[in-house]
N, C-alpha and C positions, 0 to 999 in steps of 0.2 A: 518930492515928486519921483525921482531917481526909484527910491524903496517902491513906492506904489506901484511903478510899471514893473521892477521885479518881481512883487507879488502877484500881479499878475499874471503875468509872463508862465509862471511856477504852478498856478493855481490853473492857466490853460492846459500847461504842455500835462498836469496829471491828469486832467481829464480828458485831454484823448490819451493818455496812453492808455487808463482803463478802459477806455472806450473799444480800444486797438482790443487788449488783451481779452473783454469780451467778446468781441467780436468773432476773435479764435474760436471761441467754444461752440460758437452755432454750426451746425452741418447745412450745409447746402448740397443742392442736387440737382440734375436736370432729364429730362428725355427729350425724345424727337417724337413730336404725332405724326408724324408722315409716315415716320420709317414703324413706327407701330400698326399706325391704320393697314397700312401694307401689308403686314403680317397677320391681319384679320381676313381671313377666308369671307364672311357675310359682307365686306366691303368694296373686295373685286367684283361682286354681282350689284352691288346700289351700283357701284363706276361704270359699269358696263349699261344698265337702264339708263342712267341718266344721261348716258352719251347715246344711247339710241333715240331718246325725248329729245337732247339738243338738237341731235342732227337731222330729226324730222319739221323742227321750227324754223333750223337754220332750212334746209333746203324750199320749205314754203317762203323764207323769205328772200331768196335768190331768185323764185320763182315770181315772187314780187316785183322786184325789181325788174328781171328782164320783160315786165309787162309795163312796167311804167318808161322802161329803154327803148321798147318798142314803139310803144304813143308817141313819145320825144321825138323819137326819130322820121314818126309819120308826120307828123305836124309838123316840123322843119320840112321835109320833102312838099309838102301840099300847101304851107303859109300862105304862097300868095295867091292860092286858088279860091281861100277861104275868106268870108264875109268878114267884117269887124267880129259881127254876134258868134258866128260860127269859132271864130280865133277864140274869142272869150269863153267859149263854150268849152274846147279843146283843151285850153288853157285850166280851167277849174276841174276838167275831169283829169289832168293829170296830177294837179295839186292834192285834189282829194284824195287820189291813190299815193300819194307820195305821204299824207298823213295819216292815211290809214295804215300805210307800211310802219311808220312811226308808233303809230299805238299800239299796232301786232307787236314789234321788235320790244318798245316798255313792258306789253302786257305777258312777256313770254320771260326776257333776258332783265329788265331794270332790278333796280337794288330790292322792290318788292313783288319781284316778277317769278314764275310760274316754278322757272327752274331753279332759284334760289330757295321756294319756300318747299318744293319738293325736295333739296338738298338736305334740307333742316330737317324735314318733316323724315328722310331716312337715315342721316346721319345721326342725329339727336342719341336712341337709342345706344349708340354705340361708342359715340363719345360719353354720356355717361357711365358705361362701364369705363370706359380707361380713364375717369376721374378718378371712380374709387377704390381703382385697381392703385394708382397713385397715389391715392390716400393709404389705403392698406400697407403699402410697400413702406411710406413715408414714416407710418409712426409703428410698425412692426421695427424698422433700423434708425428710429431716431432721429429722423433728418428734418430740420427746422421749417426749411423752403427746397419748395421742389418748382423750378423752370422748365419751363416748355422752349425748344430752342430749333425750332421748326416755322419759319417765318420771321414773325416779331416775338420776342419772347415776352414771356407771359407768365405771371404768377400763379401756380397751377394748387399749389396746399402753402399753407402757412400755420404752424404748429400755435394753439389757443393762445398761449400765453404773450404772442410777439402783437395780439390783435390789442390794439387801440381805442377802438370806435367808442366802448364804454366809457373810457378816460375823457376822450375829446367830446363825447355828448354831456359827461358829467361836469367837464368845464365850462361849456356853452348855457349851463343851469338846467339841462333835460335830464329828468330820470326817465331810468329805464326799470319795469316790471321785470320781475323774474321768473 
C-alpha cells in the first residue's frame, strides 16, 4: 500500500509540475474599457446624448412625483371633509399616478428600458471595434488571453487552439459539421 500511494504521490506532483511549466508558456494580457472608451472621441458625444435623454426622463419623473406629493398632501389636508366615495376616489387617483410613475420609470430606466437599449443601440458599434482592435493586437504579439479589467473582468480573445467546445461536444457524442 505504502509503494501505491508513492506512485501516486510521484505520478501527481509530475503532472502539475508539467502543468506548472505549461502554464509558463501562455501569454496573458489585459486592458481597461473605460480607460479606452475614454479615449474615443465618438464616445464623449453618445455620453453627452445619453445624459441629455437621462436627464429629460429623470426631470419628468420628479415632476411626477411632486404631482403625486402634492395630491397626498391635499387629501391629508381635506380627509375629513371628504365622503367615504370621494376618500376612495382620491385615494385610487393617487394610486393610479403612483403606478403610472412606476411604468414611466421601468419603461424609460428597467433592465429593458429605453435608456439601456439606446446605450446598446450607440455603444454597440464602438465596442466592436475595440474587440478587434484586441484581437488584432492579441495575435499580431502572440498573446493567448487577453482580460478586460474594467469592472468584472472578462475574457475578451482566447487564442483557437486553448478553445474546447469541439472536445467537450465530441465527448457528450455531438458532432460537429465543418
Amino acid at each position: 500500500m505504502n509503494r501505491a500511494y508513492r506512485y501516486i504521490v510521484i505520478v501527481l506532483f509530475t503532472i502539475l509540475c508539467s502543468g506548472f511549466v505549461n502554464g509558463q508558456d501562455q501569454k496573458l494580457g489585459y486592458y481597461e474599457s473605460d480607460f479606452v472608451l475614454s479615449k474615443i472621441p465618438e464616445y464623449v458625444g453618445i455620453e453627452q446624448r445619453l445624459k441629455i435623454l437621462s436627464d429629460g426622463w429623470k426631470n419628468e419623473i420628479q415632476e411626477k412625483k411632486n404631482e403625486i406629493r402634492t395630491l397626498e398632501e391635499d387629501y391629508v389636508a381635506k380627509e375629513i371633509l371628504y365622503t367615504e366615495e370621494i376618500k376612495k376616489e382620491k385615494l385610487q387617483e393617487i394610486n393610479t399616478m403612483k403606478k403610472q410613475l412606476d411604468t414611466f420609470t421601468a419603461q424609460k430606466f428597467g433592465p429593458n428600458g429605453e435608456f439601456f437599449t439606446k446605450q446598446k443601440e450607440l455603444l454597440e458599434p464602438i465596442q466592436r471595434q475595440i474587440f478587434a482592435a484586441v484581437r488584432t493586437v492579441a495575435q499580431r504579439n502572440g498573446y493567448d488571453f487577453i482580460f478586460d479589467r474594467s469592472g468584472d473582468i472578462y475574457m475578451v480573445y482566447a487564442r483557437g487552439e486553448w478553445n474546447l467546445n469541439e472536445q467537450i461536444l465530441l465527448e457528450l457524442g455531438i458532432e460537429i459539421e465543418q
